[in-house]
N, C-alpha and C positions, 0 to 999 in steps of 0.2 A: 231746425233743419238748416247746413251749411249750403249755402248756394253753392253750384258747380265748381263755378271758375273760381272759387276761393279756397276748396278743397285744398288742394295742392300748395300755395303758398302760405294757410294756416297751418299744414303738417310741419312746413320747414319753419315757418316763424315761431312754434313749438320747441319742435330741436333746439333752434339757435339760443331759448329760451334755459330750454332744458341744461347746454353746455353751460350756461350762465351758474343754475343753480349747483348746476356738479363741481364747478368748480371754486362756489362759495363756501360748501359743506370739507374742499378740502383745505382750502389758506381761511376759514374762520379762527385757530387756532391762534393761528401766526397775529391774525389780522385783529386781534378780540385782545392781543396782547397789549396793544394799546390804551385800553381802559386798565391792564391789568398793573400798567407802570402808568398810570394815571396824568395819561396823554389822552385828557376828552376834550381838550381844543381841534386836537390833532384827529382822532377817532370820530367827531361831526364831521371836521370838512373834508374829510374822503368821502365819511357817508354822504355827506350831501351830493359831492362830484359822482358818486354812482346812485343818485336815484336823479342826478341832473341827466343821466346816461336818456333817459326816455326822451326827453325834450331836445335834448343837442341833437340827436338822432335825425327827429322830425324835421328842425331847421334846416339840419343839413339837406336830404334830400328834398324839402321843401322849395328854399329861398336859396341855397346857395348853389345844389346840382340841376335845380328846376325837375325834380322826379315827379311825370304824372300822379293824380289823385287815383286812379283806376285800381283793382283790386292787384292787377300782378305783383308793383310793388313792395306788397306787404313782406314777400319775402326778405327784400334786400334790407326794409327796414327794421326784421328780426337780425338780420345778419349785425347791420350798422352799431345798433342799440345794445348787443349782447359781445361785439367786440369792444366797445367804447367803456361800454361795464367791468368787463377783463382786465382792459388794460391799467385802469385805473386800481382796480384790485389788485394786479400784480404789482403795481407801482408801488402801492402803500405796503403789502408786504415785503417787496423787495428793501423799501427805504429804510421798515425797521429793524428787519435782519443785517442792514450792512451795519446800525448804530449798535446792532447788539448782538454779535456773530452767535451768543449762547444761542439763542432762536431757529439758527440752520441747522436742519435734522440732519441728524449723521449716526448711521449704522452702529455703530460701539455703541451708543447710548440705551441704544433698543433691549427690550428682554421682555419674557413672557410675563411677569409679574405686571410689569405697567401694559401691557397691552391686555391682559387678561379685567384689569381696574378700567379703564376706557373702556371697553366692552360689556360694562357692566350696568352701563350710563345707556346704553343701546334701546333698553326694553321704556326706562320710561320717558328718555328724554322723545324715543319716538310717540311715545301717548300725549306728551305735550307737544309735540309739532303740529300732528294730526289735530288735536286740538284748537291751536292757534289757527291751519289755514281755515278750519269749520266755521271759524269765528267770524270771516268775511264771506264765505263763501253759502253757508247754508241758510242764512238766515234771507239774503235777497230774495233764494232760490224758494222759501217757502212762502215768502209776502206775494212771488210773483205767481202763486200759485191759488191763494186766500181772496186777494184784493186786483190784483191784474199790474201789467206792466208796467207803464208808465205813473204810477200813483205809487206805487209797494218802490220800485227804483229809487222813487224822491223821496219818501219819506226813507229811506233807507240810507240813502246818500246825504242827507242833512245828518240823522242822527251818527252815523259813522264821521263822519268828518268833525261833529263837534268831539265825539269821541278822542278822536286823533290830537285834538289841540289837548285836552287834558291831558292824556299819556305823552304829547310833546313835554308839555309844563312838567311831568312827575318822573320823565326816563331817566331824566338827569340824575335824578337821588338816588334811585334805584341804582344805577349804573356806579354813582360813587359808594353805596352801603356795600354791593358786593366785591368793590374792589379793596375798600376798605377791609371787610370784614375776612377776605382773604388774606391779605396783607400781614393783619394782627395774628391771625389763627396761623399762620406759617413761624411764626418767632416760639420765643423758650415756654414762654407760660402761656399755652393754651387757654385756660381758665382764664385768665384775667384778660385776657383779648376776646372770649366768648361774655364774661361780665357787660364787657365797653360795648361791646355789638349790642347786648338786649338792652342797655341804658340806652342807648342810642335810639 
């Protein structure tokens, strides 16, 4: 049960949320290109500038505009948090479409053959989304259901977070085997670049 006076500023700090995600799902492309010309120096410290987006947020209206703790707020600090996300997003696409103009979409290129192939990635890629948010999302929602609040929370919150350091430790490789393994699979001998992947 949403208390009253929070109704309205959790709808908006949703939205502000929501624009965040829409506009992740459209410059991932652009933005994933990075890994794909294997710039993972480069491809961490964006990502880190946009998950640092929640914290600078906070400071800002914290410590530096003096914004009461009270619940209205919330809103502005959906706004703050989901522009600061943006921009830095746009930044990082914008910086590697200037180093690499092939990258800027443009109309000539288009044809129904590659949008009909992207479109075909629609059905499971969304069973693995839905998937992945389940992963954080359902499991608190049943411990807090089994065991009670504040006990199902912590134990949920410990093991999630040791979670997290492992998948820190192992994204790395992953992230270099698929770029790799693209990389190879795009040259003359398929075969023998599919070979090096499963030796790999």
């Amino acid at each position: 049960n949403i208390p009253d006076q929070l109704r309205a500023p959790a709808m908006a700090f949703l939205l502000w949320q929501a624009s965040h995600a829409i506009l992740i799902v459209l410059l991932s492309p652009a933005f994933n290109m990075y890994l794909v010309k294997h710039k993972f120096a480069s491809y961490n410290a964006w990502y880190i500038c946009i998950r640092a987006g929640n914290l600078a947020a906070a400071v800002l209206l914290s410590y530096v505009l003096g914004v009461p703790g009270d619940p209205s707020p919330l809103a502005l600090y959906g706004f703050v948090w989901a522009t600061l996300d943006n921009l830095i997003l746009v930044a990082a696409v914008a910086i590697i479409m200037l180093k690499d103009r092939r990258l800027i979409v443009r109309r000539r290129y288009m044809n129904r053959d590659a949008l009909r192939s992207i479109r075909g990635t629609f059905g499971w890629n969304t069973g693995v989304q839905v998937a992945m948010a389940a992963i954080e999302k359902a499991p608190p929602f049943i411990l807090n259901l089994m065991i009670g609040t504040v006990i199902a929370n912590a134990i949920w919150g410990i093991a999630y977070r040791l979670t997290s350091y492992v998948r820190m430790a192992t994204i790395g490789v992953q992230f270099g085997a698929d770029s790799v393994s693209a990389k190879l699979s795009s040259g003359t001998d398929a075969e023998a670049a599919a070979r090096r992947v499963r030796e790999f």
